[in-house]
C-alpha positions as CSV (number, residue, x, y, z in Angstrom):
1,X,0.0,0.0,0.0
2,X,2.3,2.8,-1.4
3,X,1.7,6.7,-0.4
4,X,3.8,8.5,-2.7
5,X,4.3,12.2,-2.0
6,X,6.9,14.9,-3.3
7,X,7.8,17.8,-1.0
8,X,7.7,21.8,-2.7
9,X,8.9,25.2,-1.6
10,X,5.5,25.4,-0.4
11,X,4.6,22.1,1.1
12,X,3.3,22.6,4.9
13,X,3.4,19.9,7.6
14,X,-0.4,20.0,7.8
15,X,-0.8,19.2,4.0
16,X,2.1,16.3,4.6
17,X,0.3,15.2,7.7
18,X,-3.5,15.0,5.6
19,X,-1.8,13.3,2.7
20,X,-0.6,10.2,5.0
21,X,-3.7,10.1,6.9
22,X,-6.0,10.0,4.0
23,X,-4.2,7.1,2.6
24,X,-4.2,5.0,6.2
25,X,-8.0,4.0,7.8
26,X,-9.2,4.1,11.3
27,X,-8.5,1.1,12.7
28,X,-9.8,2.4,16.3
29,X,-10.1,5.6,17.7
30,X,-6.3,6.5,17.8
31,X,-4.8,3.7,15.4
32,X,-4.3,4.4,11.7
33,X,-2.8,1.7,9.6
34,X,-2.9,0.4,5.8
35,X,-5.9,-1.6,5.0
36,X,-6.4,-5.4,6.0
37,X,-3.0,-6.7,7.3
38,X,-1.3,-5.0,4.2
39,X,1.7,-3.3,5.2
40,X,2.2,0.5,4.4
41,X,5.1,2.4,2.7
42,X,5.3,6.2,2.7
43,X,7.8,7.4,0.0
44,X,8.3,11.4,0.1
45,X,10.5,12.5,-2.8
46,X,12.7,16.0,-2.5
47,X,12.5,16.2,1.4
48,X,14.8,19.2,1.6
49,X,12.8,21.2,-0.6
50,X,10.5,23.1,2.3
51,X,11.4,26.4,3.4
52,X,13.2,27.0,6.3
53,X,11.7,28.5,9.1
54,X,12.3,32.4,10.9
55,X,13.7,30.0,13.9
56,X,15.5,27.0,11.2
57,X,12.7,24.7,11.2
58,X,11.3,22.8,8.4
59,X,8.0,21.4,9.4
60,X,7.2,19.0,7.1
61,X,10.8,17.1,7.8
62,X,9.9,17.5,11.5
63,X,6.8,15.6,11.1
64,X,8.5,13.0,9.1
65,X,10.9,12.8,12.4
66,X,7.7,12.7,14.9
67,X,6.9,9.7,12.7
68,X,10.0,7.7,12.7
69,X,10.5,8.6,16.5
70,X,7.2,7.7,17.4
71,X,5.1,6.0,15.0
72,X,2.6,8.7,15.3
73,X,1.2,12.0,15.0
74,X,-0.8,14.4,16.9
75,X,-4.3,14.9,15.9
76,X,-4.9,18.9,15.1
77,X,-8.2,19.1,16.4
78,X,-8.6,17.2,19.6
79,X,-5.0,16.8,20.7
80,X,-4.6,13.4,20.6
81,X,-1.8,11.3,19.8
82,X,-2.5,9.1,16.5
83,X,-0.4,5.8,16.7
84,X,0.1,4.4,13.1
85,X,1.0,0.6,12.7
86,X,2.6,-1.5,9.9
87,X,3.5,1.9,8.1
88,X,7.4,2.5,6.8
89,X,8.8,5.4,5.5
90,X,11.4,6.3,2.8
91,X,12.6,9.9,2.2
92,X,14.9,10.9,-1.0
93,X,16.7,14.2,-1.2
């Protein structure tokens, strides 16, 4: 179950952040994951491209780091923490 995702100039860490989660389902309330017992890969092309930050911060890259550190990601609206299982990712510069 590929996601395949190439990062701009422009690209924000919300966009980045809808993009996986639109691609995984709800498997319960905070578990996302591929469908069935598929396994997940998350391939994000150009992942130096976002713009820096005032305070040297690339968002995007950052929550591509929450995810490898964590296997998750915070929901936006209810401040939850969103575990995501048999999911992999591969970043190219």
């Amino acid at each position: 179950h590929p996601i395949l995702f190439t990062f701009s100039a422009r690209t924000s860490a919300k966009q980045t952040q809808d993009t996986i989660e639109e691609k995984l389902i709800k498997k319960r309330k905070t578990l996302l994951g591929p469908p069935g017992t598929k396994r997940g890969v998350i391939f994000i092309d150009d992942v130096n491209m976002p713009l820096v930050e005032e305070y040297g911060a690339q968002p995007p890259i950052e929550l591509c780091r929450q995810f490898q550190d964590y296997k998750a990601f915070y929901d936006r609206s209810k401040w939850i923490l969103k575990h995501i299982e048999l999911t992999t990712m591969i970043c190219s510069a």
